[in-house]
N, C-alpha and C positions, 0 to 999 in steps of 0.2 A: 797928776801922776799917781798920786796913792791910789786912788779909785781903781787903776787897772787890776791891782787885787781881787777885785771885786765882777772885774768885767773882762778879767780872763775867760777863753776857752775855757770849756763852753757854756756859758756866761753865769748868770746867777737867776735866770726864770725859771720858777718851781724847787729853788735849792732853798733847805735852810741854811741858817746862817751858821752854825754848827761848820757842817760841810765846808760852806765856804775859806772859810777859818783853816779848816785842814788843808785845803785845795793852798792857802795862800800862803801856812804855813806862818799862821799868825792867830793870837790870843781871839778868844771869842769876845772879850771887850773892847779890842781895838777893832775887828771887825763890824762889828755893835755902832760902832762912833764911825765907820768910814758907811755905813748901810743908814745911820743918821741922817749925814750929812746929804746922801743921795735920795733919800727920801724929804730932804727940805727942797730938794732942787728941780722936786717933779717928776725924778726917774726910774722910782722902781716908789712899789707900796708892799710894805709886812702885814701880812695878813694870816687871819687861822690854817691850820692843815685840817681838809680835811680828816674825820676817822682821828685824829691823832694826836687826842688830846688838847694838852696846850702848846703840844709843837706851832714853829709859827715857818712861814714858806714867804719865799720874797719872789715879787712879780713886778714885771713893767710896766710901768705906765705906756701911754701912748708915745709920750714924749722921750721916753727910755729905749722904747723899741726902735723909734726911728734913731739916735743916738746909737744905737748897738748896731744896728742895720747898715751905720754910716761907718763906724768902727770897721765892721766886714770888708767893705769894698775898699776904703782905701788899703786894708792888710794884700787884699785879692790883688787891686792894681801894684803895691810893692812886690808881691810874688811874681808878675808877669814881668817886670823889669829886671827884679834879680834872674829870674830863668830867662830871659832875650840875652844877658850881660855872661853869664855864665853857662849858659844851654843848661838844655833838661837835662842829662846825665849829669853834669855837675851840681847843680841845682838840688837835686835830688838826695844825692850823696850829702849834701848841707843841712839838708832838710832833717838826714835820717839823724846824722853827727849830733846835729842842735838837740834832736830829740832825745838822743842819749844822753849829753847835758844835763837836761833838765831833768829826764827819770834819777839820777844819780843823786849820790849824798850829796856831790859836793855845791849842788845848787839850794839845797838847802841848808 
């Protein structure tokens, strides 16, 4: 579960870890230790930035991508059940709600 930090929308191929961190709304050393731990497990690899210094840019591995790729669809098939369950207008409406949610203070 920590990991979704990390492999939130929209995801972390070509982010620094920096970024990430902001996106999650968490210290760059715990980010550090959750980008560890997912590079011992074969699913992403930190590597140079191009042009930029010593920035460092995190990428998928193959085994990351399917992983992420796998992530998507089941999100996609919960999306077609909650809108078959509530129809598209409603559905909708949840979608935009949740969004504002999230853009707000109070989810962080």
């Amino acid at each position: 579960m920590p990991h979704m930090a990390v492999l939130q929308f929209p995801g972390p191929d070509g982010v620094r870890p920096g970024t990430l961190a902001e996106r999650a709304a968490m210290s760059k050393q715990a980010m550090n230790q959750l980008l560890r731990s997912l590079e011992d497990l074969d699913y992403i690899i930190r590597s140079d930035a191009p042009d930029e210094g010593r920035a460092r840019i995190i990428r998928f591995t193959k085994r990351g991508r399917a992983a992420y790729s796998k992530v998507h669809d089941i999100l996609r098939d919960i999306e077609h059940e909650w809108s078959a369950e509530l129809g598209p207008k409603d559905f909708a409406q949840l979608k935009k709600l949740l969004s504002r949610v999230w853009e707000s203070p109070l989810a962080r």
